[in-house]
C-alpha positions in Angstrom: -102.1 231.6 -144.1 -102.3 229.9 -147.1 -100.0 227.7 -149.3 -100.4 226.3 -152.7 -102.5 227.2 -155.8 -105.6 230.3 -154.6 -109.2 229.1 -155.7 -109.9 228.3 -159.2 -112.2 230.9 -161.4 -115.4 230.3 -161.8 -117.0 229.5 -164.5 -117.9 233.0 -165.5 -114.6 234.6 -164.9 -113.0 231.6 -166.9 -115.3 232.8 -170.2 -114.4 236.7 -169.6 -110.8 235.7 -169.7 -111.2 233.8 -172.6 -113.5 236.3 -174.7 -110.6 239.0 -173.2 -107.4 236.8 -174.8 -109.8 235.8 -178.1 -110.2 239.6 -178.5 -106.6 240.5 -177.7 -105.1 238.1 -180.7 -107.5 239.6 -183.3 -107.1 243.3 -182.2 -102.9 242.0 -182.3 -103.6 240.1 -185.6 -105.1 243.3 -186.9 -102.6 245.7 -186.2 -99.9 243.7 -187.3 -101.4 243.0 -190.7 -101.3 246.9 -190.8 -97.9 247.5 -189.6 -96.8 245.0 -192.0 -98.5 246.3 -195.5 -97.3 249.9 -193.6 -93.6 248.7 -193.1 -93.1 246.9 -196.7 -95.0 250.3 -198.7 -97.8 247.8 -200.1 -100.3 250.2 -201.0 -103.8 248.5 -199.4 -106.9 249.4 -201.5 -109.4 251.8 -200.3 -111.8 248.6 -199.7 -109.1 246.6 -197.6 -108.2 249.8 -195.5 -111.4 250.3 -194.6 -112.3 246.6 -193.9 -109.1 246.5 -191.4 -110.5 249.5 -189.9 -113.9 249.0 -189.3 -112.9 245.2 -188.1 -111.2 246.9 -185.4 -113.4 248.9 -184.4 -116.2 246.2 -184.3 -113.7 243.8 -182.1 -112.9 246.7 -179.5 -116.3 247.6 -179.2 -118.6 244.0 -179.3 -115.9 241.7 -178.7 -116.6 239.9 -182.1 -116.9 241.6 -185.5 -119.5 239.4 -186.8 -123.4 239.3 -185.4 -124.3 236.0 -186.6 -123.0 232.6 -185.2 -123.3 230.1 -187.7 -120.7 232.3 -189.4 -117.7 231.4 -187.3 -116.9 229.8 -184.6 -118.2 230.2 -180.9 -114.8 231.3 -179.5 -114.0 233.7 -182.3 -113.9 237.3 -182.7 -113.8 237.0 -186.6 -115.9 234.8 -189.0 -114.6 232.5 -191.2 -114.3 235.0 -194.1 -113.2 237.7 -192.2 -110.3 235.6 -191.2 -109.7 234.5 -194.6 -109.6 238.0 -195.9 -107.3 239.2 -193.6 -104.6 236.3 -194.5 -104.8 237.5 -198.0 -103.9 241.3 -197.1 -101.6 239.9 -194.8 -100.2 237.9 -197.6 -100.2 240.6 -199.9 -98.4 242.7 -197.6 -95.4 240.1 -197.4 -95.3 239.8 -201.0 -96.4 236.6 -201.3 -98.6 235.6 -204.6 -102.2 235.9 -204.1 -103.9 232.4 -204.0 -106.0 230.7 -206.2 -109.6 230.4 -205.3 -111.7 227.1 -204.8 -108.5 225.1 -206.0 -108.5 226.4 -209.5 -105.5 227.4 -211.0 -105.1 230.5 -212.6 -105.7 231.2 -216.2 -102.6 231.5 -218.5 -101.6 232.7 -221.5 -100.8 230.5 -224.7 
């Protein structure tokens, strides 16, 4: 009979968990992005549709929806851009402004 904490994981079953939870919070992250542009009637373009589609589909199947490392990080189920992409439909979903890009500010009218 035993008392206290059971046997820590090993170090494999430690990194399964992980990749598990990693691609848990972008399949969430994903959906909810959705259910949000669904919920408030922003109309998503064809392109962004089918990016938060395919995205999905890539994470449920691989674990990660990019192929090549350098392009995000080593715990991450979507690169850099991909992540960056998806805070702008998420953002345009809420309403919120888009963003200007590189720091510039956008071009107005005299």
């Amino acid at each position: 009979m035993s008392f206290g904490r059971s046997k820590p994981p090993s170090p494999a079953e430690a990194r399964a968990k992980d990749k598990a939870r990693i691609k848990r919070a972008a399949l969430r992250a994903l959906k909810r992005t959705k259910a949000a542009a669904d919920k408030a009637g922003v109309k998503l373009s064809e392109w962004e549709g089918e990016f938060l589609d395919t995205v999905s589909e890539r994470v449920t199947t691989y674990g990660r929806a990019f192929a090549d490392p350098e392009k995000g990080g080593a715990g991450s189920a979507l690169s850099a851009l991909q992540t960056r992409k998806l805070k702008e439909i998420a953002a345009k979903a809420n309403g919120e402004p888009p963003r200007s890009r590189f720091g510039r500010k956008p071009a107005t009218k005299d």
